[in-house]
N, C-alpha and C positions, 0 to 999 in steps of 0.2 A: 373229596376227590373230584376233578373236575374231571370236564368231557374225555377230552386228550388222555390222562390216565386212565380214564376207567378204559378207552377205547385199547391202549397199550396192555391194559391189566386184563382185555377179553381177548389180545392177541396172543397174548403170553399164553394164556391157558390155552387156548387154540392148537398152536404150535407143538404144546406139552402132549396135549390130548391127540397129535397127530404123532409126536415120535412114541409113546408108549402101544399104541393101537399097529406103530409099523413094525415093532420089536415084536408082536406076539406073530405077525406077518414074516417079518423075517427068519422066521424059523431057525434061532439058534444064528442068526448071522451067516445061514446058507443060500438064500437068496438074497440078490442083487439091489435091486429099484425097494423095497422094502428096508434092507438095510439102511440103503443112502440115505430115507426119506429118516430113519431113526437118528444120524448126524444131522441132518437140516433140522427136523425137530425140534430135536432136544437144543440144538445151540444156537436158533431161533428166538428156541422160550429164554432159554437165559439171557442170549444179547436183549430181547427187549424187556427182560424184569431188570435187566442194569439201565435201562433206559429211563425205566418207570421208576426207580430209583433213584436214579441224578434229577429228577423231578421232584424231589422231597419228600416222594410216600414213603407214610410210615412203612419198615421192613416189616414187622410183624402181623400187622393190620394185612398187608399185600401179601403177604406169606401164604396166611391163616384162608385166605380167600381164593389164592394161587390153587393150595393145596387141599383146598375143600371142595370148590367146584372138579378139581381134575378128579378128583376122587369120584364124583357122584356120575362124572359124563363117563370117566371107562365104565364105573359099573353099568351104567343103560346101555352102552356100546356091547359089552359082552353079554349082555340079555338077550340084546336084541339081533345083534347078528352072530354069535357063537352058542345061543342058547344056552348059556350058562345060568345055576340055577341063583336065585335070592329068596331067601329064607324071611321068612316076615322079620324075624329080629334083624338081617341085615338091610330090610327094605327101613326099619323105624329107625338105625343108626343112619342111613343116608338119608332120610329126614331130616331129623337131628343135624345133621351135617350140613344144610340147605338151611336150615330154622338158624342156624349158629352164625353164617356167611351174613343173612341178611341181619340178623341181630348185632353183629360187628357192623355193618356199613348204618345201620340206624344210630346206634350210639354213636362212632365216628363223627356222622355226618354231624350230630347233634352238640358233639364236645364243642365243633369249630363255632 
């Protein structure tokens, strides 16, 4: 993965990790500026993982990565500002989830 994707593959998630975080904001889609932020979002992260994708990356490879890191960033988001709790087993599956991402772009890296 070069520079330009991975920089698209950490806006992607960016974007994702901003419209899920506005949906628990939004409250049910009753406020305003939180909803909107849930449409920019969400269709943000997908216009730029179509992006990252007419660039050749593998879909699965960028998926797996997509959806691994947005995983791990709500859970610390809801740790940390909604107090939400984490169970050491769900803290060693988000590990695990973090151990997986860079073990995908180690091997990747190393196929090419």
């Amino acid at each position: 993965m070069n520079i330009l994707q991975l920089f698209l593959l950490f806006l992607t998630i960016g974007f994702e990790v901003l419209g899920t975080v506005s949906l628990k904001l939004s409250d049910g889609f009753t406020r305003l500026i939180p909803s909107l932020l849930v449409a920019i979002g969400y269709g943000a992260s997908f216009y730029f993982l179509a992006v990252l994708l007419k660039q050749g990356a593998p879909i699965g490879i960028i998926y797996a990565i997509w959806s691994g890191l947005g995983t791990a960033a709500i859970a610390l988001i809801g740790y940390l500002i909604w107090n939400e709790k984490l169970s050491i087993p769900a803290l060693i599956g988000i590990a695990l989830v973090i151990i997986g991402v860079a073990l995908i772009n180690l091997t990747t890296e190393a196929a090419h």
